[in-house]
Each structure stands twice: as structure tokens, then as C-alpha cells.
C-alpha positions in Angstrom: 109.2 101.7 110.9 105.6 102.0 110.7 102.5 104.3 111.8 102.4 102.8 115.0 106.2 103.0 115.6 105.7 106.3 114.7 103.3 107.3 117.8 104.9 105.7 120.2 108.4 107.9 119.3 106.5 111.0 119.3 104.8 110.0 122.7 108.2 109.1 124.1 109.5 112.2 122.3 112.1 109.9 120.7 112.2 111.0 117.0 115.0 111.7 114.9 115.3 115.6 113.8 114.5 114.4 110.2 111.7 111.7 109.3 110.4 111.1 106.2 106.8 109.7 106.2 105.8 107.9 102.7 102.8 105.5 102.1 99.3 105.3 100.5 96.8 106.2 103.5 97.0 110.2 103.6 94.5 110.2 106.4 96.9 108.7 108.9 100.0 110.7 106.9 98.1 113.6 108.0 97.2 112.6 111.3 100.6 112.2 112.0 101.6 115.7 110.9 99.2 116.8 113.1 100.3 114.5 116.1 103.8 115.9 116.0 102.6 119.2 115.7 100.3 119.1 118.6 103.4 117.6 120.5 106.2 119.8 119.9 104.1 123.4 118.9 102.8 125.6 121.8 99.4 126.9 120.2 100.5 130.5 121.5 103.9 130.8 119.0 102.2 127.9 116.6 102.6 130.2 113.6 105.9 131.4 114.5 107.4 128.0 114.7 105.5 126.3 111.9 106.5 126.5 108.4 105.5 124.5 105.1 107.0 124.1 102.1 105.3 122.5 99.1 108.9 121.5 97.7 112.1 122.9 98.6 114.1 122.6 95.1 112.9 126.3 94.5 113.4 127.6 97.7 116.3 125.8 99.2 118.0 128.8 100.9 114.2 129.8 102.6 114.6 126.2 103.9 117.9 126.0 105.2 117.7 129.3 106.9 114.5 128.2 108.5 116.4 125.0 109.9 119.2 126.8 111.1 117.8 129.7 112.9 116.4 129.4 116.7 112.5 128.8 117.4 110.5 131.8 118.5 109.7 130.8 122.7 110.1 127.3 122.5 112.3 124.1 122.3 111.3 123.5 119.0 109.6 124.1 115.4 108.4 122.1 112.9 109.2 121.9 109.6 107.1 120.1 106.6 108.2 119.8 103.0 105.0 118.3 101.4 106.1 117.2 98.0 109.6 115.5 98.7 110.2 113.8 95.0 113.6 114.0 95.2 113.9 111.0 97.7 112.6 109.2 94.8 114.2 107.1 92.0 112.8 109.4 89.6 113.5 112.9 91.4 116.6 114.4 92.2 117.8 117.7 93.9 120.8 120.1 93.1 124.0 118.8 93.7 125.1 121.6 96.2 121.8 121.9 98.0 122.0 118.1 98.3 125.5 118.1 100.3 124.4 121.1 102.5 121.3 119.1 103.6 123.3 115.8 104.0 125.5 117.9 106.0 122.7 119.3 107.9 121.8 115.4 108.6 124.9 114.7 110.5 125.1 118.2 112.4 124.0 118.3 116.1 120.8 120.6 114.6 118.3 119.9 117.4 116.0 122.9 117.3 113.4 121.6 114.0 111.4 118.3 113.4 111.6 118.2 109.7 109.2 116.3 107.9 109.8 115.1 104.1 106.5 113.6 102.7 105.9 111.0 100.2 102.4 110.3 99.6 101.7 107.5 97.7 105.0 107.0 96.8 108.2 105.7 98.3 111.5 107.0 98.7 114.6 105.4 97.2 117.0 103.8 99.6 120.0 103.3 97.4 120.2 107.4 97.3 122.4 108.6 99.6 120.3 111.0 101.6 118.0 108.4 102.2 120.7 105.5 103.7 121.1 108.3 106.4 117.1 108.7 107.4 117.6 104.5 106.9 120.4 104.3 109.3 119.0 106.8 112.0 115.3 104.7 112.1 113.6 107.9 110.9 111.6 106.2 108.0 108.3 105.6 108.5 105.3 103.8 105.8 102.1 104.4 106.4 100.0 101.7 105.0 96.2 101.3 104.3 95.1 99.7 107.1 94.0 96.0 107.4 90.7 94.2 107.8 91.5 94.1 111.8 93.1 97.4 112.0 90.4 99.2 110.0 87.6 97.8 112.4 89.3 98.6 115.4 90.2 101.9 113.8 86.2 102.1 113.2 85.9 101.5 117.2 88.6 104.4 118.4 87.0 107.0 116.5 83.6 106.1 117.7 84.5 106.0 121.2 86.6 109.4 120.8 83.7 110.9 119.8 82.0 109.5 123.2 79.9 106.8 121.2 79.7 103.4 121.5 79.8 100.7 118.8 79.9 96.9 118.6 82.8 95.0 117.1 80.1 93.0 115.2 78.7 96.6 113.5 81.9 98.1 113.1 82.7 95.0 111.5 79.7 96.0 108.9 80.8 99.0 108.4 84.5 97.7 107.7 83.3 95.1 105.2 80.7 97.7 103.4 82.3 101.0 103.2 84.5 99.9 100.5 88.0 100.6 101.7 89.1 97.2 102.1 87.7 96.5 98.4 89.6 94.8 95.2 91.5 98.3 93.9 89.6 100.7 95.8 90.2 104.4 95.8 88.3 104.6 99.0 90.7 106.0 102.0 90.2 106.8 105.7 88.9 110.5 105.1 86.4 108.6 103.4 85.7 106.2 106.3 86.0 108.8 108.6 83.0 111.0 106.4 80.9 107.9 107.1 81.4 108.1 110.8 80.9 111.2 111.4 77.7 111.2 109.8 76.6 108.5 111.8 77.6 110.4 115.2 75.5 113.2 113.8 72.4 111.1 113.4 73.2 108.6 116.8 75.1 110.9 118.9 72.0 111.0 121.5 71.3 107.7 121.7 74.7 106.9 122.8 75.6 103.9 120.6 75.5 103.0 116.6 72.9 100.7 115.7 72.9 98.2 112.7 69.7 100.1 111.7 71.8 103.6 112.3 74.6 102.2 109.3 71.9 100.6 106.9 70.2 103.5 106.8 73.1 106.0 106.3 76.1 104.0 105.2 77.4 104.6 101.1 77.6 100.9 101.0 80.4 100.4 98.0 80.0 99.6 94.5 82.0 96.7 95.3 79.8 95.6 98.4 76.9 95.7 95.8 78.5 94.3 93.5 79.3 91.0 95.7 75.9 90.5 96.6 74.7 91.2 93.1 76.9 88.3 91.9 75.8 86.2 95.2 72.0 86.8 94.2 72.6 85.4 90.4 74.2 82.6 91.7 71.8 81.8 93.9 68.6 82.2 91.4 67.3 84.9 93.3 66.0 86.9 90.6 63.8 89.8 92.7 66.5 90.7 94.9 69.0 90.5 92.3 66.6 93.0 90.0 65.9 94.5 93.9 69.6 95.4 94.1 70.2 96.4 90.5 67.4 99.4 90.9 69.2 100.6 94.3 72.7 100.9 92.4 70.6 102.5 89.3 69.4 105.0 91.9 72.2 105.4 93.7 73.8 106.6 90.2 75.8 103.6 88.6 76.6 103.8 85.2 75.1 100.4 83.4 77.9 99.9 81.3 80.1 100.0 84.7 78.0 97.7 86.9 78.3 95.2 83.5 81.9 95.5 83.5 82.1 95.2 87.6 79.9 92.2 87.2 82.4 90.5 84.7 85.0 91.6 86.1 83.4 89.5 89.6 83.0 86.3 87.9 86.7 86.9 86.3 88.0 86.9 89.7 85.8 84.0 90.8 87.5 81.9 87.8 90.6 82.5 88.7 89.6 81.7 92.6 88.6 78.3 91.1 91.1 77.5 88.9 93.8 78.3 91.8 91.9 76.0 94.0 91.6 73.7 91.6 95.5 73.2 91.5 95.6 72.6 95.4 96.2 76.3 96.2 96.2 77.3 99.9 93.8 80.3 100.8 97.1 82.2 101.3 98.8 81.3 98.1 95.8 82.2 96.9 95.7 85.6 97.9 99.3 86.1 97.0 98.2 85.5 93.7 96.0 87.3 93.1 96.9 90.0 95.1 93.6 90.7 97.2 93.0 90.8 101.0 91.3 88.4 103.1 88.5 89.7 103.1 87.9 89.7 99.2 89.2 86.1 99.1 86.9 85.1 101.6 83.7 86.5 99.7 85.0 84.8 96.5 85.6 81.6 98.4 81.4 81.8 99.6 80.6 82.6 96.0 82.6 80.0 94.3 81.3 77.1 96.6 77.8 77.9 95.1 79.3 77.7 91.0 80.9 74.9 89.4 83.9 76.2 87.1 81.8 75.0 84.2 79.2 77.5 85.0 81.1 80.0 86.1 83.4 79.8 82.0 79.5 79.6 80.7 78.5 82.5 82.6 82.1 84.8 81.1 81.3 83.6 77.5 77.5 85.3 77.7 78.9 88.5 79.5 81.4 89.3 76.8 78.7 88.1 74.4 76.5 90.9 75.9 79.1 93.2 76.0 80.0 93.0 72.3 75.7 93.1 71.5 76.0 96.5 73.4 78.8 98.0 72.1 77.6 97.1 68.6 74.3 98.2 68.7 72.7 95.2 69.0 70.7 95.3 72.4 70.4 98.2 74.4 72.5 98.9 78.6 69.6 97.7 80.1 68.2 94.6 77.9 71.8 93.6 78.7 71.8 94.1 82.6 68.1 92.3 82.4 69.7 89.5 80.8 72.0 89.4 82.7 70.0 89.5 86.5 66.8 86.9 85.0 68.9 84.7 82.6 72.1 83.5 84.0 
């Protein structure tokens, strides 16, 4: 079951008693909390009927008894466990408090919505505890969001903040904020920071200009990165050098843009040798395990670089990087070689 799945059951007031929720985006792990919260909790007994529990393996009678016992003035409560590791392959739970919650699973215990969280990790369905949230439908994974979902994403918020955007600029702000990036740490609370500092600077003009993001977007190291690369390639020497002063500014570490930059034309190598053995696009991406999106950058870049080049252009970057690390030239001689000479 995914995210999705999961709003339309709490809409239709369809969920299972217990759910687990496991995935990597916390921000829509949250937002579910919240949803179910704001569905099933009267804001008048909220903290009567609301309890959390960061594990339960230390306080497995608080946790049962909470179960077990009515709701104050209402149908029901809600119950979170936030760190559920013993779903896991590498957790586990007391034997005895393990069949008293496996019993509590097949009771007719309608009163509580319990929650078991997993973030960024997944539970283990050859455990028995879990086969039963398997077999009910009460499993849900919340993925990161995809290149499509994440702009359309971009648009709800917008508009439920009363603002309007264009597909074409939410689009810009999909591809630059750096969450659909190769290994990127950037989530939706993220995202979601970048929004709402562009309501705050456009929220009387009614709608999000392209001028509006350029101006405040954190474009990503990533995004940079890209268009550093594309820049080289290209022979465009001032905007490259351009470029390389705004990252400087904006606080990259020399040594990292150097090993981003290598690690760029890695990827682009690997693009080409793929396509070089009749590769699909797809295949491709399987490979190398990268979205569309990042396949379809490296795809632009490598139509401007023959593979020749591009082995020419590794060779002098691990060249530089040994010069630096030795002594021999200094971060910035390096990155100046690197922006004027390739």
C-alpha cells in the first residue's frame, strides 16, 4: 500500500486498527500522522485521546493498557509508537509482549488507531507480527516522491496557500531544489522551507514568478554542479569561473566542488560507456540507479563530449587531486585549472 492508498482509507475511514507506516520521505510520514489525527481526534479531548510512545519495549504494559482501555468522549484515540525496530530484521521484542500484541491483532479491539513507525527503514515481512499487518492491507511505504509527483506536489502546496504557480516554474523549482538529485539528503521539509519562503516574499502578488525562485531559491550543489560541468564542456570559461564564485559564496568547500565535479564526469563515463553497448535510457537508469531526471541531464552533457575526452578529462582530475593532496598546487590553482584548462 502506498501514501496515496493511505489517504484515501483514512478519507473513507477504512483503515485497519493497526498500520505500520515505513519509508524514506518523513515529511509525508508525518503528514500522515497528522491526517489521521485530524480525522479521528476531536481537538476538544485531543490530549486525552492522543498518546506517543518513542518505543514500547520499555513500556509495554503503559502501551497495552492504553490500547485496551476506552477513549475519553469519543469513538476513538490514536496511538503512535515512533521508533518500531522491532518489525525489523535486526530488532526484536520480548517473547510474551510479542504474543499479547499478536493477540491484540486478531481481537475485535476497535477503539485505537495504532501507528508503528519505520522511518527510513522497512519492516520484515517474514516475522510473524508483520504477515498479520501484511494480510490485513495495513502496510503502507512512503516513498520520496517522483520527478511528476514532486512538481505537482510543488503545485498543491502553492495553491493551498492561495498562490498560484505554473507547471513550467514549479517544474524549476522541482529540477533545482535538489531533492530529485543523485544521493541527495534533501527531503520535502526541505522543499517545503523553499516554498514557504517564496509565499512570504509573493504572497501579494498572487502568483510565483520565475524572477520570485531565482532570486530566492537554494539552488542545489548538484544543480550547480550540472551546469558547472555543462559550462566546461561547452568552453564557456566566464560563466563557468561566473558559477564557481557563486558556489564559493554561497559556502562550498573547494575540495568538495572538485570531488562533485569528478564525481560528474564519473557518472557521464559510465552514461557513455552504457550507451556505447546499445543500452536503452531505461536500462540505463537501472544501472546506474538514478532518476530520470539525472539521466536526462547526463544524456544533454554527454552528447557534447566524446568518451575520449571525457577518460582525458578523469585522468587530469585525479591528477589534480593527487597535486592537492600532496602539496603540490594549492584548492584553488586546482579549481582554476580545472574551469580555464579542460
Amino acid at each position: 500500500m502506498n501514501y496515496k492508498e493511505l489517504k484515501s482509507n483514512i478519507k473513507k475511514d477504512s483503515l485497519y486498527n493497526f498500520i505500520i507506516l515505513y519509508g524514506d520521505e518523513i515529511f509525508l510520514i508525518d503528514d500522515a500522522v497528522k491526517s489521521i489525527c485530524d480525522r479521528y481526534l476531536s481537538q476538544d479531548f485531543k490530549e486525552m485521546n492522543y498518546t506517543k510512545f518513542e518505543k514500547i519495549e520499555d513500556s509495554f504494559n503503559d502501551f497495552f493498557e492504553n490500547i485496551t482501555t476506552f477513549p475519553f468522549m469519543s469513538d476513538k484515540k490514536v496511538i503512535l509508537v515512533n521508533e518500531s525496530d522491532f518489525m525489523t530484521s535486526t530488532g526484536s521484542l520480548n517473547k510474551a509482549y510479542e504474543d499479547k500484541l499478536i493477540a491484540l491483532l486478531g481481537s475485535d479491539v476497535n477503539t485505537s488507531i495504532v501507528m508503528f513507525l519505520l522511518k527510513g527503514k522497512k519492516p520484515d515481512t517474514r516475522k510473524k507480527i508483520v504477515k498479520i499487518f501484511k494480510d490485513n492491507n495495513s502496510i503502507y511505504e512512503i516513498k520520496r516522491l517522483d520527478e511528476s509527483e514532486l512538481i505537482s506536489w510543488i503545485i498543491e502546496s502553492f495553491k493551498a496557500k492561495g498562490l498560484k504557480i505554473s507547471s513550467s516554474n514549479a517544474n524549476y523549482i522541482a529540477l533545482n531544489c535538489g531533492y530529485l538529485d543523485y544521493e541527495t539528503v534533501i527531503n520535502l521539509y526541505d522543499v517545503n522551507n523553499e516554498i514557504h519562503k517564496l509565499y512570504s516574499y509573493a504572497m501579494d502578488k498572487g502568483e510565483v514568478t520565475r524572477d520570485d525562485i531565482d532570486l530566492l531559491l537554494t539552488k542545489s550543489l548538484d544543480s550547480n554542479i550540472f551546469k558547472l560541468v555543462d559550462y566546461i564542456c561547452e568552453g564557456k570559461k566566464h560563466k563557468a569561473n561566473s558559477m564557481l564564485q557563486d558556489m564559493l559564496q554561497n559556502g562550498a568547500a573547494e575540495q568538495f566542488i572538485i570531488h562533485m565535479i569528478a564525481r560528474q564526469y564519473r557518472m557521464i563515463y559510465e552514461y557513455q560507456i552504457l550507451t556505447q553497448k546499445g543500452y536503452s535510457m531505461n536500462q540505463i537508469m537501472d544501472t546506474m540507479k538514478i532518476k530520470k531526471f539525472i539521466a536526462s541531464k547526463l544524456s544533454n552533457i554527454a552528447r557534447t563530449i566524446s568518451i575520449e575526452r571525457t577518460e582525458y578529462i578523469i585522468e587530469q582530475l585525479l591528477d589534480i587531486d593527487r597535486k592537492i593532496k600532496t602539496g603540490f598546487i594549492d584548492k584553488s590553482v586546482g579549481l582554476d585549472i580545472i574551469c580555464n584548462s579542460f
